[in-house]
N, CA, C and O atoms as a GROMACS GRO file, in nm:
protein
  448
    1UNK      N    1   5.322   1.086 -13.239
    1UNK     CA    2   5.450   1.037 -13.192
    1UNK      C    3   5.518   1.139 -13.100
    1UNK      O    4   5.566   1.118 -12.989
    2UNK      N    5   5.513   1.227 -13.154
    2UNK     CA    6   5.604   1.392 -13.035
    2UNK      C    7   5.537   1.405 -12.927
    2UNK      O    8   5.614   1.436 -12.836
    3UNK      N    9   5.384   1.392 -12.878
    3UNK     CA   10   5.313   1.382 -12.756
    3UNK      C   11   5.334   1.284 -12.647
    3UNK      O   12   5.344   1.283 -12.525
    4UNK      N   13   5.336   1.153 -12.802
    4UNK     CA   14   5.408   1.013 -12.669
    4UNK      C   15   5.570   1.054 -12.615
    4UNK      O   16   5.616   1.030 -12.504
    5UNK      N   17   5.639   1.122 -12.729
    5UNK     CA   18   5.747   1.134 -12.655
    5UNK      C   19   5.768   1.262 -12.550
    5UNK      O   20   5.857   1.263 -12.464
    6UNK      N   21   5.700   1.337 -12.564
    6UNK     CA   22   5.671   1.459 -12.477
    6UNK      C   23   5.600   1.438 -12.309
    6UNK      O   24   5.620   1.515 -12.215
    7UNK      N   25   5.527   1.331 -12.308
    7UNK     CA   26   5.464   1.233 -12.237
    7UNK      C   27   5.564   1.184 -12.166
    7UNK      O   28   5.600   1.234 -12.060
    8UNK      N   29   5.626   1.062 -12.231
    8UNK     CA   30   5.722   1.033 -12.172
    8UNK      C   31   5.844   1.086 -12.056
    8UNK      O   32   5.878   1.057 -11.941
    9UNK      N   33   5.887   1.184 -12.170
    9UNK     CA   34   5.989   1.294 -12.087
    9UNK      C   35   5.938   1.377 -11.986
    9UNK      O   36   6.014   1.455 -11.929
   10UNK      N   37   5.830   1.372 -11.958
   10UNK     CA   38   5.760   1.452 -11.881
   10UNK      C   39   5.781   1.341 -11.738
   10UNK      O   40   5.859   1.360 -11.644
   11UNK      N   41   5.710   1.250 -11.751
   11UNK     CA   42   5.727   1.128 -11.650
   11UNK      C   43   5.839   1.118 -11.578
   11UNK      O   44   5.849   1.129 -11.456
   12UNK      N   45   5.967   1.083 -11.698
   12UNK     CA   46   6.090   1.041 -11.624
   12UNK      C   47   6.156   1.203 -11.590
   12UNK      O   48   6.266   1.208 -11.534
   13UNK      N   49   6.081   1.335 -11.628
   13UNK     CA   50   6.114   1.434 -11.528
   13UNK      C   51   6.076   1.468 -11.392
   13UNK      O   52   6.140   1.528 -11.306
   14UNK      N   53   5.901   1.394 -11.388
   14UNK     CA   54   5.826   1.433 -11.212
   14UNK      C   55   5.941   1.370 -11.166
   14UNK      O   56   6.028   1.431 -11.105
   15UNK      N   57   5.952   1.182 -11.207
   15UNK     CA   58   5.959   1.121 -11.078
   15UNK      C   59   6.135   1.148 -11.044
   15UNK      O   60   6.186   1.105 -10.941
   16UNK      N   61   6.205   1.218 -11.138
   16UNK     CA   62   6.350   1.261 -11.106
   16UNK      C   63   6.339   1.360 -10.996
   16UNK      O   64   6.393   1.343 -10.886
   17UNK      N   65   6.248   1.493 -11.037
   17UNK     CA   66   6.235   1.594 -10.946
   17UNK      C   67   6.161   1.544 -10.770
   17UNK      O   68   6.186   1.606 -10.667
   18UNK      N   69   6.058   1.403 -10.779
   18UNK     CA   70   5.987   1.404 -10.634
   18UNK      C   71   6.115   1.302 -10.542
   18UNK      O   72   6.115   1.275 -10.422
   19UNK      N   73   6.220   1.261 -10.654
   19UNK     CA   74   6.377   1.198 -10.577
   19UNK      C   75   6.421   1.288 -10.516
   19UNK      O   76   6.438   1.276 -10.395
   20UNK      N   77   6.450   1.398 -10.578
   20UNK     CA   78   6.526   1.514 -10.575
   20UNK      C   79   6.506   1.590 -10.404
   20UNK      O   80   6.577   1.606 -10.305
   21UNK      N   81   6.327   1.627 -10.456
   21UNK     CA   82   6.247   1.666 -10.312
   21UNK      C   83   6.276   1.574 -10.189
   21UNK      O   84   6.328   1.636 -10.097
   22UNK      N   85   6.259   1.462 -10.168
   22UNK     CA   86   6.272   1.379 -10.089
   22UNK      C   87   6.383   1.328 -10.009
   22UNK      O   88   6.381   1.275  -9.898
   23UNK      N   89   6.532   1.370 -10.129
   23UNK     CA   90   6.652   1.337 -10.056
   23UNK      C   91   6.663   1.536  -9.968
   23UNK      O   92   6.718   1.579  -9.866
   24UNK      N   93   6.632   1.559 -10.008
   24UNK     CA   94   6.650   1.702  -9.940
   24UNK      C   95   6.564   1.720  -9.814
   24UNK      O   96   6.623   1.741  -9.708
   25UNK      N   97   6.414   1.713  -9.816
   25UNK     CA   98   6.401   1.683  -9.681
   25UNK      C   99   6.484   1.600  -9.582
   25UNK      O  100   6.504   1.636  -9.466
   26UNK      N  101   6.542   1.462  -9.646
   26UNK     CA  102   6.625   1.400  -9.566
   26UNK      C  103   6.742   1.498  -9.498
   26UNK      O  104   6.789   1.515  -9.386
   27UNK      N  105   6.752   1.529  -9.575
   27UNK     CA  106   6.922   1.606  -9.559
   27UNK      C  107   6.876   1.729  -9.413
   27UNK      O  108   6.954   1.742  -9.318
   28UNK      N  109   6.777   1.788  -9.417
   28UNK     CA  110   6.706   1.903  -9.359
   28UNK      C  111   6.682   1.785  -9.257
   28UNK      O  112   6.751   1.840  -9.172
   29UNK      N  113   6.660   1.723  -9.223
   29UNK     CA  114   6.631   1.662  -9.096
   29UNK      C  115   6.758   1.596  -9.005
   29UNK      O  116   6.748   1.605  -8.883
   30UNK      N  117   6.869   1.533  -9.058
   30UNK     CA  118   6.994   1.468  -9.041
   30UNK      C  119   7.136   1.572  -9.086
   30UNK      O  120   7.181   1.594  -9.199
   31UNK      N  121   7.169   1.607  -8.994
   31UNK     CA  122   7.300   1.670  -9.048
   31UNK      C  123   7.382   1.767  -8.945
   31UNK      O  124   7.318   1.852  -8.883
   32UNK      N  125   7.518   1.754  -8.928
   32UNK     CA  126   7.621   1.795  -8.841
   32UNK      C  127   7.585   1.952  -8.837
   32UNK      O  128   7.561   2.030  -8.928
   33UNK      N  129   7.588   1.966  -8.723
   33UNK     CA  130   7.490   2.096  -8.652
   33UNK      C  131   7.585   2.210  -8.741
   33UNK      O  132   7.687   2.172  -8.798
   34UNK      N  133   7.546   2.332  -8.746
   34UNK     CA  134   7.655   2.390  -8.796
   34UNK      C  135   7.650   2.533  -8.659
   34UNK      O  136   7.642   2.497  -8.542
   35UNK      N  137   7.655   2.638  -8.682
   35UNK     CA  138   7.679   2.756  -8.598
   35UNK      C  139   7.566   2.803  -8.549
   35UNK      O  140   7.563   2.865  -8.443
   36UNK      N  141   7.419   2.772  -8.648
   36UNK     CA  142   7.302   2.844  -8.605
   36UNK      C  143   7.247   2.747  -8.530
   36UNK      O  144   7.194   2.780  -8.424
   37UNK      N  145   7.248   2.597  -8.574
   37UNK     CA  146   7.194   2.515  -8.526
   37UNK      C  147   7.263   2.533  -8.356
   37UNK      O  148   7.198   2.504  -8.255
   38UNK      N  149   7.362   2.570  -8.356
   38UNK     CA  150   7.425   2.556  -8.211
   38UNK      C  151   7.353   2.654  -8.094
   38UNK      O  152   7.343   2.647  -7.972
   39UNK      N  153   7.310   2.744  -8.195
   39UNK     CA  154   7.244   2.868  -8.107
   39UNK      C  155   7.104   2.882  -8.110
   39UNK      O  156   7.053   2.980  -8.055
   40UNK      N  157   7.019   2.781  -8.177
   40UNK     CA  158   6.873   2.789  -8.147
   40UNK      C  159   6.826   2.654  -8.160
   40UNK      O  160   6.706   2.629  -8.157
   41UNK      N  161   6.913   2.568  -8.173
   41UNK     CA  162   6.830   2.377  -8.107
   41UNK      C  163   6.882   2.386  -7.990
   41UNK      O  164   6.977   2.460  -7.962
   42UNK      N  165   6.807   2.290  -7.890
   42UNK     CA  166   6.838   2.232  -7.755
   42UNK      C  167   6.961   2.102  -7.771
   42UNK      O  168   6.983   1.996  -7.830
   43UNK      N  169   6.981   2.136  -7.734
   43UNK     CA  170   7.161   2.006  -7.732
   43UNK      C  171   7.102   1.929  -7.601
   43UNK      O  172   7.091   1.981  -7.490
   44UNK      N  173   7.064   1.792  -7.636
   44UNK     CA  174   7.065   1.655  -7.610
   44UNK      C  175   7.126   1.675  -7.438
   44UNK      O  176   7.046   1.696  -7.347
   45UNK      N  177   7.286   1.665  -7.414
   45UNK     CA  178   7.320   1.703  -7.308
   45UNK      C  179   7.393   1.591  -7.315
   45UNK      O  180   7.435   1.565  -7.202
   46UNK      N  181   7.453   1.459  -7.449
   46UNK     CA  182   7.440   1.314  -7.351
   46UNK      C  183   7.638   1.361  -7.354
   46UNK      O  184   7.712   1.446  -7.403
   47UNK      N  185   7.643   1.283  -7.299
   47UNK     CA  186   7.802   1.319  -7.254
   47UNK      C  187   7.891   1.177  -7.246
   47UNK      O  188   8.009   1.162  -7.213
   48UNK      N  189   7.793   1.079  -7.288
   48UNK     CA  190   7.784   0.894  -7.348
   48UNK      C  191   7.772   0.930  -7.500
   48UNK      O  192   7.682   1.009  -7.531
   49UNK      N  193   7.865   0.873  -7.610
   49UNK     CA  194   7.833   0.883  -7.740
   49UNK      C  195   7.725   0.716  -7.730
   49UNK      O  196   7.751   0.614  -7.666
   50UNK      N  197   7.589   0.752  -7.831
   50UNK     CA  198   7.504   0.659  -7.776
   50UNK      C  199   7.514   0.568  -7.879
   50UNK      O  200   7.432   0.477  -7.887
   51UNK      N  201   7.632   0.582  -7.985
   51UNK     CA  202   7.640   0.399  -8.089
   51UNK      C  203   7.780   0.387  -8.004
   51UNK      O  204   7.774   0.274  -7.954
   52UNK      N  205   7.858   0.425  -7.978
   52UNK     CA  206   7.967   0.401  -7.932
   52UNK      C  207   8.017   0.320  -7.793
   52UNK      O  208   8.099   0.231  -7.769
   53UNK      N  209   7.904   0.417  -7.700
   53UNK     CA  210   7.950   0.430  -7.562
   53UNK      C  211   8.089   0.458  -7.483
   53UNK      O  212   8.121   0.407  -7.375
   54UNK      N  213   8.161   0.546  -7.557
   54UNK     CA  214   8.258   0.617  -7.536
   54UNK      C  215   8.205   0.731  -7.483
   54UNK      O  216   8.094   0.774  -7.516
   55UNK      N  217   8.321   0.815  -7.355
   55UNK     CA  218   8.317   0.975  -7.369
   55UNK      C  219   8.260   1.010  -7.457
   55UNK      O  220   8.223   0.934  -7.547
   56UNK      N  221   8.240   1.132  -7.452
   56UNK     CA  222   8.220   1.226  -7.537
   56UNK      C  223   8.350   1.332  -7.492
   56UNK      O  224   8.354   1.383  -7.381
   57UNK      N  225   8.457   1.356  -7.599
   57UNK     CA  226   8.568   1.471  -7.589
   57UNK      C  227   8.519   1.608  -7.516
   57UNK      O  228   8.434   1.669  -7.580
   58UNK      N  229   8.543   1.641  -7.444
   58UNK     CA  230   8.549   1.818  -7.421
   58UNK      C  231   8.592   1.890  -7.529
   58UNK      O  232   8.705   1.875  -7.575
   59UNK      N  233   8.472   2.009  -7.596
   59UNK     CA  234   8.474   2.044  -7.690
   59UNK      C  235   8.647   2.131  -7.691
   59UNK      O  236   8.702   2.193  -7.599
   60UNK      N  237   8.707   2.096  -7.867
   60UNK     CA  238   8.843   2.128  -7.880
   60UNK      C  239   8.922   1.994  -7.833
   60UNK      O  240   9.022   1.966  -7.900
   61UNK      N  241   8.904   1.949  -7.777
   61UNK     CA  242   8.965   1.800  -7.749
   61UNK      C  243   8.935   1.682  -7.830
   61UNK      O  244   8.816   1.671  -7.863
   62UNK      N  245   9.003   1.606  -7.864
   62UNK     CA  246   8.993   1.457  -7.928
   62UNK      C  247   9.023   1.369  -7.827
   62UNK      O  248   9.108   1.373  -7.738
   63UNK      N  249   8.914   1.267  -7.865
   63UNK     CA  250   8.860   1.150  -7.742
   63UNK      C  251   8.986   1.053  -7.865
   63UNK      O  252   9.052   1.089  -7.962
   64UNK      N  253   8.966   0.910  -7.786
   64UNK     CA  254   9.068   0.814  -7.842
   64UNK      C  255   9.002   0.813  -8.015
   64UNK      O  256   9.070   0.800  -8.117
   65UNK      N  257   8.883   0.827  -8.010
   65UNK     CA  258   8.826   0.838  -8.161
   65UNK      C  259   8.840   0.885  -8.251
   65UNK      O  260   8.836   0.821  -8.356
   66UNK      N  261   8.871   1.077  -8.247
   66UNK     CA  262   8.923   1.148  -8.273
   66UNK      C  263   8.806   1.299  -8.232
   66UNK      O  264   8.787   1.303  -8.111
   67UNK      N  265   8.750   1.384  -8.290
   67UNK     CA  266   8.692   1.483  -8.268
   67UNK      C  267   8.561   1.462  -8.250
   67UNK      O  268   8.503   1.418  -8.349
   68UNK      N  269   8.463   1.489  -8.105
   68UNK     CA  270   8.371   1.471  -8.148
   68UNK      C  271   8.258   1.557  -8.189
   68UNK      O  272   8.256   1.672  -8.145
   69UNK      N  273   8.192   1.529  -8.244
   69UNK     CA  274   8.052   1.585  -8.344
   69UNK      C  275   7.969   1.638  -8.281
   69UNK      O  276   7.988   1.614  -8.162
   70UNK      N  277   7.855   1.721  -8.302
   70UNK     CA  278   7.757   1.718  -8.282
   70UNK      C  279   7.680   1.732  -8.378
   70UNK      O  280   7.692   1.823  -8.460
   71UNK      N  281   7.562   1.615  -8.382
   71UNK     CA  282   7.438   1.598  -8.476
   71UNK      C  283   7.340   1.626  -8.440
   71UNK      O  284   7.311   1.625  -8.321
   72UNK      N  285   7.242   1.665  -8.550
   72UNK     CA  286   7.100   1.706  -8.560
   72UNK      C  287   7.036   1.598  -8.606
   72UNK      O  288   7.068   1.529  -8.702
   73UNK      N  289   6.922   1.584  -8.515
   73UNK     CA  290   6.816   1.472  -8.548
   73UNK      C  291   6.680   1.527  -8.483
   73UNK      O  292   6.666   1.539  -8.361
   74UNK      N  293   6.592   1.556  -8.569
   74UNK     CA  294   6.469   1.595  -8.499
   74UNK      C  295   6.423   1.706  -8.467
   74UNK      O  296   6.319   1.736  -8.408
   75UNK      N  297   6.549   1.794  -8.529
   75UNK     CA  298   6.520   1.975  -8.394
   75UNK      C  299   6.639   1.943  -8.282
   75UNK      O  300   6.643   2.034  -8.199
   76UNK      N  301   6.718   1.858  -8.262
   76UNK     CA  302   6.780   1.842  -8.157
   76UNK      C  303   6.929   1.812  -8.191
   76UNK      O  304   6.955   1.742  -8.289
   77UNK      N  305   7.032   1.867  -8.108
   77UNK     CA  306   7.137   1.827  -8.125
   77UNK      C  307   7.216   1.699  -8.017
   77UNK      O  308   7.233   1.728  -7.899
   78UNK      N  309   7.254   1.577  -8.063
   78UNK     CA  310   7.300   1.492  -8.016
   78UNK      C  311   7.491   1.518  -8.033
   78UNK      O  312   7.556   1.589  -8.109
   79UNK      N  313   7.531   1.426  -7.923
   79UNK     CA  314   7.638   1.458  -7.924
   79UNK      C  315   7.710   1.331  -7.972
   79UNK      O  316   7.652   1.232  -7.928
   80UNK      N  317   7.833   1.295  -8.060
   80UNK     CA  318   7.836   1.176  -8.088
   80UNK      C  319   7.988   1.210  -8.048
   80UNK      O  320   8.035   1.324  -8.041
   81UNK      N  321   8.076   1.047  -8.017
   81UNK     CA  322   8.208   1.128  -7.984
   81UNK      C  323   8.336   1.114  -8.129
   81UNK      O  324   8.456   1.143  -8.119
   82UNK      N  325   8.263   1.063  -8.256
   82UNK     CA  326   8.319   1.118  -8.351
   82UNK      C  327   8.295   1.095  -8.496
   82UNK      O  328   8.185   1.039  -8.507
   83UNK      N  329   8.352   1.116  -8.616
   83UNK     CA  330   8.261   1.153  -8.696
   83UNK      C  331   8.205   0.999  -8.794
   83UNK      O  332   8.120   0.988  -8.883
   84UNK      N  333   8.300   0.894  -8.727
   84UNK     CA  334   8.286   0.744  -8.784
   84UNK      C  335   8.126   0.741  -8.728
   84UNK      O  336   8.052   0.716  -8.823
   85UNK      N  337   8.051   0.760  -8.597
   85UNK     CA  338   7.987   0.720  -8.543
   85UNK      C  339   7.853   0.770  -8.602
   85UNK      O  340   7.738   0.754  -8.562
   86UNK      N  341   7.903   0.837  -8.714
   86UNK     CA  342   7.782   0.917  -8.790
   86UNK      C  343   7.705   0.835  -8.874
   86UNK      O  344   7.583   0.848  -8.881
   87UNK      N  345   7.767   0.750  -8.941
   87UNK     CA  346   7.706   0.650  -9.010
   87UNK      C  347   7.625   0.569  -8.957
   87UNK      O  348   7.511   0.567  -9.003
   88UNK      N  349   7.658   0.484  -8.853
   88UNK     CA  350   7.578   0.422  -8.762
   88UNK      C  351   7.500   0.466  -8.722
   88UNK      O  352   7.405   0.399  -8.682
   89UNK      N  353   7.502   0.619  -8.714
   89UNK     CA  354   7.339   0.702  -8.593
   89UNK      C  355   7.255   0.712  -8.725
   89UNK      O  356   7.137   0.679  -8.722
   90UNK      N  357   7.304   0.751  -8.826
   90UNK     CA  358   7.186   0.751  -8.906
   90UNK      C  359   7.097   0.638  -9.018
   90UNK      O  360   7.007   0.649  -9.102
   91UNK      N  361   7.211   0.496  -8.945
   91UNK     CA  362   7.079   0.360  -8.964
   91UNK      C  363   6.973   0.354  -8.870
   91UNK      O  364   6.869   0.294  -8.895
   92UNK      N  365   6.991   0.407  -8.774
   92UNK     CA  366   6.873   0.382  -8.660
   92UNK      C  367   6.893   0.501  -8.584
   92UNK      O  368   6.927   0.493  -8.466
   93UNK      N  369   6.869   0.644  -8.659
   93UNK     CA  370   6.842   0.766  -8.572
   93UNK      C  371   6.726   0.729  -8.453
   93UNK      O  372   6.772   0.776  -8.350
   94UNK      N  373   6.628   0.680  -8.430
   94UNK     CA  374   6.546   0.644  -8.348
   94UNK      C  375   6.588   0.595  -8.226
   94UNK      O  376   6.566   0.647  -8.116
   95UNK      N  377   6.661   0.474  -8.254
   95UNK     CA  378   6.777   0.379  -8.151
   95UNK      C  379   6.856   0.479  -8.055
   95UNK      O  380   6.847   0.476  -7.932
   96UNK      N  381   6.929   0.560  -8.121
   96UNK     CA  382   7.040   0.620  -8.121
   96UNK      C  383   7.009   0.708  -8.051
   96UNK      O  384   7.046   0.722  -7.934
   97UNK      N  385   6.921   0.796  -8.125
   97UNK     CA  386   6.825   0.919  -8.017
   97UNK      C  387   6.800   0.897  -7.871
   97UNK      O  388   6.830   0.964  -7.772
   98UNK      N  389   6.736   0.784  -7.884
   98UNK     CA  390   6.654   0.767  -7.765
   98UNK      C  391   6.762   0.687  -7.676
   98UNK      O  392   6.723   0.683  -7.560
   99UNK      N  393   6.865   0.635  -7.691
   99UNK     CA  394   7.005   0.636  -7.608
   99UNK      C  395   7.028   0.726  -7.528
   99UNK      O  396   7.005   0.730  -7.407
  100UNK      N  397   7.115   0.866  -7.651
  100UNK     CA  398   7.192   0.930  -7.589
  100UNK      C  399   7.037   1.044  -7.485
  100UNK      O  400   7.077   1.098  -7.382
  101UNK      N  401   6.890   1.065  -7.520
  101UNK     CA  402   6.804   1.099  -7.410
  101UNK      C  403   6.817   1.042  -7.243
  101UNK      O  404   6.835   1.100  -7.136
  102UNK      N  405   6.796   0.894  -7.286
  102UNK     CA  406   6.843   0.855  -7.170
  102UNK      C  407   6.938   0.853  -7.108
  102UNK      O  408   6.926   0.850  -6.986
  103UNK      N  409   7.046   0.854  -7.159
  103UNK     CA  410   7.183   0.865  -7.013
  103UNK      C  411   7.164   1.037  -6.996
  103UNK      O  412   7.180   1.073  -6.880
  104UNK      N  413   7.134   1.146  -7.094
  104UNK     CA  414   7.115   1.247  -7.054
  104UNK      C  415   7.088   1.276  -6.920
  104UNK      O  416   7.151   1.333  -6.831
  105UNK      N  417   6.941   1.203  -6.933
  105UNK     CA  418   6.849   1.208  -6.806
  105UNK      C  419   6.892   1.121  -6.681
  105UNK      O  420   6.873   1.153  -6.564
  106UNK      N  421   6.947   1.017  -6.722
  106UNK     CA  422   7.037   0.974  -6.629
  106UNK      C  423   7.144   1.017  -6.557
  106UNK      O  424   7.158   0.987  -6.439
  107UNK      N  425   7.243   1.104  -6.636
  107UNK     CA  426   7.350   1.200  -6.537
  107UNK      C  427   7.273   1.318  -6.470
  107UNK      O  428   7.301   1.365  -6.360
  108UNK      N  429   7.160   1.365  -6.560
  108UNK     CA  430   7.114   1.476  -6.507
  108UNK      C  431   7.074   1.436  -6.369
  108UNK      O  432   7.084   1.513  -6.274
  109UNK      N  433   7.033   1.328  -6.360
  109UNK     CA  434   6.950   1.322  -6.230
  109UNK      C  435   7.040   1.291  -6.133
  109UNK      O  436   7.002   1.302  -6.016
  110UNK      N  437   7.152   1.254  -6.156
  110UNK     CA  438   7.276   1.230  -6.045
  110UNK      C  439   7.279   1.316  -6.046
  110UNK      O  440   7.172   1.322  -5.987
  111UNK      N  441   7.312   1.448  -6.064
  111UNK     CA  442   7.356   1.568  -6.026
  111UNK      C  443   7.306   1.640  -5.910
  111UNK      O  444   7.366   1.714  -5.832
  112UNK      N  445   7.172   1.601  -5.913
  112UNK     CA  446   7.068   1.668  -5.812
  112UNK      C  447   7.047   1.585  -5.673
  112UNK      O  448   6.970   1.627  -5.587
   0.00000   0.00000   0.00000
């Protein structure tokens, strides 16, 4: 009887701990850049918030939205123009990503 229950508790401990593992990689992949991230990821460049399509604020400034963000997705920092828009980028980080890339590359190339 103490083995089945030893057994048991053992079980509903992996599969607690491979939850555990799994929301944490999440977290390590998705999340509001902080000071280091600012100084060794490449920042996106988009200057279009890409769920929004609003500005993006000049950093220290609030757009009509209020402050905007910058997020990590991938190794990369995206720029969103505030912190509502966070929820939305991370139903379809993919979508979202590959938005604010493109108008990137799109202003970039007006420039030249």
């Amino acid at each position: 009887m103490k083995s089945k229950l030893f057994i048991f508790g053992l079980i509903i401990l992996l599969s607690n701990t491979s939850y555990v593992f799994a929301d944490k990689a999440i977290n390590t992949k998705m999340h509001i850049a902080t000071k280091d991230d600012l100084k060794t990821l490449p920042n996106v460049g988009n200057k279009v918030c890409p769920v929004s399509g609003d500005k993006i604020p000049a950093p220290g400034k609030k757009g009509d939205m209020g402050e905007a963000i910058q997020y990590v997705y991938n190794g990369k920092i995206y720029n969103l123009c505030c912190p509502m828009c966070i929820k939305q980028f991370k139903k379809n980080p993919d979508k979202y990503s590959k938005i604010a890339e493109e108008e990137s590359t799109k202003s970039n190339a007006g420039k030249n």
